[in-house]
MIVEX-755305 format. One record per residue (C-alpha): x, y, z; residue in three letters. Coordinates in steps of 0.001 Angstrom, whole numbers. Layout:
         u         v         w   residu
         X         Y         Z      ALA
...
% end
This chain:
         u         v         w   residu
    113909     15914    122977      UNK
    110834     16575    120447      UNK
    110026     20412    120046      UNK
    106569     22004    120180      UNK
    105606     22319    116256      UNK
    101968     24719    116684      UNK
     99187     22837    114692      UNK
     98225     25362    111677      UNK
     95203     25908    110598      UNK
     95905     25918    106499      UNK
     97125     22406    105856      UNK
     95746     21527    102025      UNK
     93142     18584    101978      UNK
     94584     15347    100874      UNK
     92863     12266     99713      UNK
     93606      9152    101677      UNK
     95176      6124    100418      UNK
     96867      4602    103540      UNK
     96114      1555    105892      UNK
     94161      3777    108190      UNK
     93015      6695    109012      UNK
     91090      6281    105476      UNK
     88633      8833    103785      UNK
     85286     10051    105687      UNK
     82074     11016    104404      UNK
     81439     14636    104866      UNK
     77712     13886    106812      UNK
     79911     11685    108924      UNK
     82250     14354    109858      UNK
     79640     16741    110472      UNK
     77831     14087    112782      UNK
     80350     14837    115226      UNK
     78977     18588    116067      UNK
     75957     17842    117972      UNK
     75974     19495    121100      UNK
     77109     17583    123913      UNK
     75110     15142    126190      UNK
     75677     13387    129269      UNK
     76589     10160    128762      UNK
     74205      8775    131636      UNK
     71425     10303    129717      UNK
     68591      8366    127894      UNK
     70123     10149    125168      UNK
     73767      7992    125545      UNK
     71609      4720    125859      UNK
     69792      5234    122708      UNK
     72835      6187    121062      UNK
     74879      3416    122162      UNK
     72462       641    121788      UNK
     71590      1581    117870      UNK
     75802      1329    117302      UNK
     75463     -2083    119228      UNK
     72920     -3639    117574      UNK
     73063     -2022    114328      UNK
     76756     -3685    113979      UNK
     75665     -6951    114701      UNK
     72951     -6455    112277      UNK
     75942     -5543    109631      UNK
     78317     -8318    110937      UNK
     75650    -10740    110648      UNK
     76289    -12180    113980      UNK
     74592    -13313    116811      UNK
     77446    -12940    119072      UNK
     78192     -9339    121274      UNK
     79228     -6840    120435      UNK
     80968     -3977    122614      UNK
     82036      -556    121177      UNK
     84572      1121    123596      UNK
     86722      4364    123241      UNK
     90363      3558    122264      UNK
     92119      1558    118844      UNK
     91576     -1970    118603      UNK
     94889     -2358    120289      UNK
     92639     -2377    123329      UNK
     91024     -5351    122628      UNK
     94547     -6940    121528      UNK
     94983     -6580    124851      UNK
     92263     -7636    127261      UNK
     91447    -10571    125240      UNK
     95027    -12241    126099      UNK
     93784    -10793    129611      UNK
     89940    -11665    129418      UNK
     91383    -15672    128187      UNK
     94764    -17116    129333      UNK
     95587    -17965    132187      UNK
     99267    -18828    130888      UNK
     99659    -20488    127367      UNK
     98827    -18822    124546      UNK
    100284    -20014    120633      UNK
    100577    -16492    118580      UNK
    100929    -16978    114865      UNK
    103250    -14198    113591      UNK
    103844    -13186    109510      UNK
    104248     -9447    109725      UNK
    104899     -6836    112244      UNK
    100819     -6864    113864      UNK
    101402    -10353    114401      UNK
    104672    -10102    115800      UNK
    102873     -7232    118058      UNK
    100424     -9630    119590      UNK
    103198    -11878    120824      UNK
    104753     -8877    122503      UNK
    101779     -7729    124054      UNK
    101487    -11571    125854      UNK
    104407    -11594    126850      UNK
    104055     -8425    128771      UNK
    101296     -9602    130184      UNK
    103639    -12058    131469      UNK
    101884    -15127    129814      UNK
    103607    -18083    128112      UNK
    103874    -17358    124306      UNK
    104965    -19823    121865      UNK
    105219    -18596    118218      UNK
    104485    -20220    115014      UNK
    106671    -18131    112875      UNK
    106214    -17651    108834      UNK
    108848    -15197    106823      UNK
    107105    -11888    106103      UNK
    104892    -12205    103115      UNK
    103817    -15418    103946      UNK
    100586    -16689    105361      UNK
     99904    -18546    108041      UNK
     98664    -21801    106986      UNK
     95549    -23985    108923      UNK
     97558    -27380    108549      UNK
    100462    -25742    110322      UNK
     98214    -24894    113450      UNK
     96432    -28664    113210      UNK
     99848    -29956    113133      UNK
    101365    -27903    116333      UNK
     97762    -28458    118209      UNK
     97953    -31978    118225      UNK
    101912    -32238    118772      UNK
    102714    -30099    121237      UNK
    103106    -30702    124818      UNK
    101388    -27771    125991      UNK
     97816    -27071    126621      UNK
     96957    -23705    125048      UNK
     94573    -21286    125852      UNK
     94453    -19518    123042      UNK
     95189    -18727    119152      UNK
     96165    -15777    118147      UNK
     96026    -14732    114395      UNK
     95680    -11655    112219      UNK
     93181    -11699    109833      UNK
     94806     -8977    107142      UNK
     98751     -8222    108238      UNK
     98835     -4615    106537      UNK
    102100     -4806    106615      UNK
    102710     -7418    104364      UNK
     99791     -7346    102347      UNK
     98621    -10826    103847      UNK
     95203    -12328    103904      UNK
     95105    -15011    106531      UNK
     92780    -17858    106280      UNK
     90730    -17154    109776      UNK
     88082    -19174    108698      UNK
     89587    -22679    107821      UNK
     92074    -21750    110500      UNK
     89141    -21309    112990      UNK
     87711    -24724    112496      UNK
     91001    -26526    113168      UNK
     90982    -24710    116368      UNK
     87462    -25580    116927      UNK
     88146    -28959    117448      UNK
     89955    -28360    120519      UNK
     87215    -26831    122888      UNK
     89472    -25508    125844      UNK
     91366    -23381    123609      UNK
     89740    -20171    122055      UNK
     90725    -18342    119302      UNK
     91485    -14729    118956      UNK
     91388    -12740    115403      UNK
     92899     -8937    115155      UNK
     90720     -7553    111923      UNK
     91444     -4124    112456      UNK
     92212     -3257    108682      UNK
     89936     -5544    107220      UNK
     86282     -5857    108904      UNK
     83869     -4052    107466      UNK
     86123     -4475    103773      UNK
     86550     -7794    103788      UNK
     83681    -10328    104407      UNK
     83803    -13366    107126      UNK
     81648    -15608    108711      UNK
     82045    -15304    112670      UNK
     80114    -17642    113863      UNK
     80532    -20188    111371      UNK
     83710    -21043    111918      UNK
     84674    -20939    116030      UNK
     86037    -17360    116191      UNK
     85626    -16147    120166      UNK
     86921    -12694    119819      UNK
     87387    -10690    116946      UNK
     88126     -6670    116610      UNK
     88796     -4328    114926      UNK
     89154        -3    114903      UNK
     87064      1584    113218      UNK
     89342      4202    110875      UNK
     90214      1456    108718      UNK
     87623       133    106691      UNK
     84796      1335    108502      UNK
     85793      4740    106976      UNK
     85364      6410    110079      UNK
     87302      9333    112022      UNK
     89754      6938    114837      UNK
     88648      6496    118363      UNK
     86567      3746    118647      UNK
     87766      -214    118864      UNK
     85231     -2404    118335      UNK
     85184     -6098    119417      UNK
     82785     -9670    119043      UNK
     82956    -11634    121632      UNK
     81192    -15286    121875      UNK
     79425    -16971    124578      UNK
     82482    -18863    125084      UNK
     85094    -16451    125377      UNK
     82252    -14296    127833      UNK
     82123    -17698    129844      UNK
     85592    -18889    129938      UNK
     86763    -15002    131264      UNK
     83887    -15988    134458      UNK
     85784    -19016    135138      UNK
     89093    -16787    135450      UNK
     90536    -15106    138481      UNK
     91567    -11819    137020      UNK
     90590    -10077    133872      UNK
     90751     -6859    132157      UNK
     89087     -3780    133876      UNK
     88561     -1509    130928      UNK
     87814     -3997    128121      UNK
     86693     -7206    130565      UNK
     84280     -8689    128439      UNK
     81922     -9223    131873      UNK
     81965     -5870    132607      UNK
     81370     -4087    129350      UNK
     78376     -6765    128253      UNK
     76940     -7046    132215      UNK
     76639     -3185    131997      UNK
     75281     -3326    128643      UNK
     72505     -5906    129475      UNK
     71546     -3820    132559      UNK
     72010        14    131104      UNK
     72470       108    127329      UNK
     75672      2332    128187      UNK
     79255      1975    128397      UNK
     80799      1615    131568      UNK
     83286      4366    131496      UNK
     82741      7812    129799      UNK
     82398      7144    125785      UNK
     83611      9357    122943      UNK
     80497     10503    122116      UNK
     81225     12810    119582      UNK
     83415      9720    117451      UNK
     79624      7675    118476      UNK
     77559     10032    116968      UNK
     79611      9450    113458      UNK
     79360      5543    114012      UNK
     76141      5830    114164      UNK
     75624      7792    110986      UNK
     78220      5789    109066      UNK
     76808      2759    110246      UNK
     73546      3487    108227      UNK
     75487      3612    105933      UNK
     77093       -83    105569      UNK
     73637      -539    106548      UNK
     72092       415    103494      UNK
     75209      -678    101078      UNK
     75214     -4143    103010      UNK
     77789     -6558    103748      UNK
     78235     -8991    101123      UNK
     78043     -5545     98131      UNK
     80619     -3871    100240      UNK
     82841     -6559    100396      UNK
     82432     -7178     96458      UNK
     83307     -3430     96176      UNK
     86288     -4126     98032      UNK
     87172     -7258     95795      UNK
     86943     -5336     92627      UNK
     89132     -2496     94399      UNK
     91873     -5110     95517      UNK
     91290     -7145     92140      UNK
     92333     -3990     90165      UNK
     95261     -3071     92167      UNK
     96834     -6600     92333      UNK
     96514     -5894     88175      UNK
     97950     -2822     88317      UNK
    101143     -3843     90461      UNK
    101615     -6674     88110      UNK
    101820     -5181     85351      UNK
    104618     -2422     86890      UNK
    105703     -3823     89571      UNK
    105075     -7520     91958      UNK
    102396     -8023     94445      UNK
    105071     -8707     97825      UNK
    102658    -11568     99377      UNK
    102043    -15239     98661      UNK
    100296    -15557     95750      UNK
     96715    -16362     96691      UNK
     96621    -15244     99567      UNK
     96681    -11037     98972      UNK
     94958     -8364    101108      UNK
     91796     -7383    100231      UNK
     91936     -4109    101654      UNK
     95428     -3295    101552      UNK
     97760     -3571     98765      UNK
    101522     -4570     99350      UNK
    103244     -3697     96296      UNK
    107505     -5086     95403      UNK
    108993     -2303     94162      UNK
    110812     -4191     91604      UNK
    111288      -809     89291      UNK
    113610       628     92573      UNK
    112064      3561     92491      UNK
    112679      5945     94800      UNK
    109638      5112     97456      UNK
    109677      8387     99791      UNK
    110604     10694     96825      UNK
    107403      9771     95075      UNK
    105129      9940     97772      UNK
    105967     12829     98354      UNK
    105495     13575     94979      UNK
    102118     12458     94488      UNK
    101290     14069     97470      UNK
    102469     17860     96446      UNK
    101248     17333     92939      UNK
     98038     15677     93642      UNK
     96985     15854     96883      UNK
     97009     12405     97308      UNK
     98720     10235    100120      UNK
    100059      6345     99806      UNK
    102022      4647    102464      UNK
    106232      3268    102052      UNK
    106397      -150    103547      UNK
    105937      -585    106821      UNK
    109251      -148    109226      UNK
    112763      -588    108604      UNK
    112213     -3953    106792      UNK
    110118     -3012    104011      UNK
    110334       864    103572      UNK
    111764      1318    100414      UNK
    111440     -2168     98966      UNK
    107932     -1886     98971      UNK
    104894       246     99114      UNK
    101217       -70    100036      UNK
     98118      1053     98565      UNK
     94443      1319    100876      UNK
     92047       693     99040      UNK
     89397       538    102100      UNK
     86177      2340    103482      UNK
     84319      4593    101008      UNK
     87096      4169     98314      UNK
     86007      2780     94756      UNK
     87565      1814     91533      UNK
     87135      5264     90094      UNK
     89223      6570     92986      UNK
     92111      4236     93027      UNK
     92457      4241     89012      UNK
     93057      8348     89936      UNK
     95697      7113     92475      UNK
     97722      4566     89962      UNK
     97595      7085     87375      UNK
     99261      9828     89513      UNK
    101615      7113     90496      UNK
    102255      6300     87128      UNK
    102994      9851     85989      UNK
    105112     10523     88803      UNK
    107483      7699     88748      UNK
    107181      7646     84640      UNK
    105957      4371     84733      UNK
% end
């Protein structure tokens, strides 16, 4: 049975180099300690609807956009709830993936897999191929856009236009550790519903999940007989269009620092951060190379989180640890059972740069005496 362990209050500061939570700006901390408001309150409407809209403006989209309390595993949920009625095809290549098929299937729907070895990525001709031979109608496509536990990069977009072609089936994309780091087109190419949470490459403190949501997939959940309550997309948007609020009582506080760190990838812009994000990933793949092996298909790496082989068997936990006590700065093992010691990731996501991750490497390079 876990024991109380009393939270201190003189833990040292270390820099972030995980999948999420990743590093915050201090003015985006400190946006959090405005005194409080009602959340019925004019106040709460212009709050929410500057977050709203100024994502859209960011994401370049003209689709909605809701902002609810929670982790993006909210919307991983209700959009299996908000779409199928019982078919859904999940494409799984790491543990997220694999996630998403669970969730369906506790949701009692239908799930049929289209399975790839970890490390691999899911590939569009695949999905063409078990669209047009199956047997059963789906509702749905599931895939993750960055599987941070492999260190996969799916191909949403050319994935999203094979899917495209069939108009009764939608498709569903989990971003949560890449949007906001990694650039795509969502309307360009068919993708109904995608989310993500914003401590990941938003580079902001965890509470919020935020989620797109196309005419389609806001039409096609009208058409159903049940839906989800919390994150129906009817609800949240119907409430939206008629308040400018959330339906249910927001973080605020977590709000207040979207907002400011939204002005943010406001004024840095899309397509700059996701070069900044390139250059990060492009100098980490490098960097593994020339020590170690990048653990996904070649071509089709992360480009906010490295997965690195650790082909020099070093001794993963020990020099984490390591790195951590000596320089105050925190990388992840692999991810589970699987991968813990045979790999390792690096973040390099949010308000990272290349100055920043050279300083990791070259701690991890002392440490381990590479």
């Amino acid at each position: 049975m876990t024991e109380k362990r009393e939270y201190r209050d003189d833990y040292p500061d270390k820099t972030l180099y995980i999948p999420g939570p990743t590093e915050v700006r201090e003015d985006v901390v400190e946006a959090m300690c405005e005194p409080m408001f009602g959340h019925r309150m004019d106040r709460m409407t212009d709050l929410y609807t500057t977050i709203v809209e100024d994502t859209k403006e960011f994401l370049d989209t003209d689709n909605d956009v809701v902002v609810l309390t929670g982790s993006g595993t909210e919307f991983m949920e209700s959009s299996i709830l908000n779409l199928v009625d019982e078919n859904v095809l999940v494409t799984t290549c790491g543990s997220f993936s694999e996630r998403q098929a669970n969730v369906a299937e506790r949701l009692g729907k239908t799930v049929d897999t289209l399975e790839y070895e970890w490390g691999q990525a899911v590939k569009p001709e695949d999905v063409r191929e078990t669209l047009e031979t199956s047997d059963t109608d789906y509702d749905v496509v599931t895939c993750v856009m960055n599987e941070s536990s492999t260190g996969v990069r799916n191909p949403v977009e050319e994935i999203g236009d094979v899917v495209a072609e069939y108009p009764d089936t939608y498709f569903v994309v989990d971003a949560v550790s890449s949007l906001g780091g990694d650039y795509v087109d969502i309307d360009a190419h068919g993708i109904d519903v995608i989310f993500t949470s914003v401590q990941k490459a938003f580079a902001m403190p965890p509470g919020l999940g935020v989620c797109v949501v196309s005419e389609d997939a806001y039409e096609r959940e009208l058409e159903k007989d049940s839906a989800s309550w919390y994150g129906g997309f009817q609800r949240t948007l119907d409430y939206y269009d008629r308040k400018g609020q959330t339906h249910s009582t927001p973080a605020i506080p977590i709000m207040l620092a979207y907002r400011k760190q939204m002005k943010h990838m406001l004024e840095e812009g899309h397509e700059a951060r996701d070069q900044r994000h390139r250059e990060m990933a492009e100098y980490t793949r490098e960097w593994a190379r020339e020590h170690f092996a990048m653990f996904p298909e070649e071509g089709y790496e992360s480009q906010t989180v490295a997965c690195i082989e650790n082909t020099q068997g070093i001794d993963v936990a020990e020099t984490i640890e390591a790195v951590s006590e000596e320089y105050d700065m925190v990388f992840s093992n692999g991810y589970g059972s699987q991968l813990g010691e045979k790999t390792f990731r690096i973040g390099h996501m949010g308000e990272h740069d290349l100055e920043s991750i050279k300083a990791l490497t070259d701690a991890i390079e002392d440490v381990a005496g590479l």
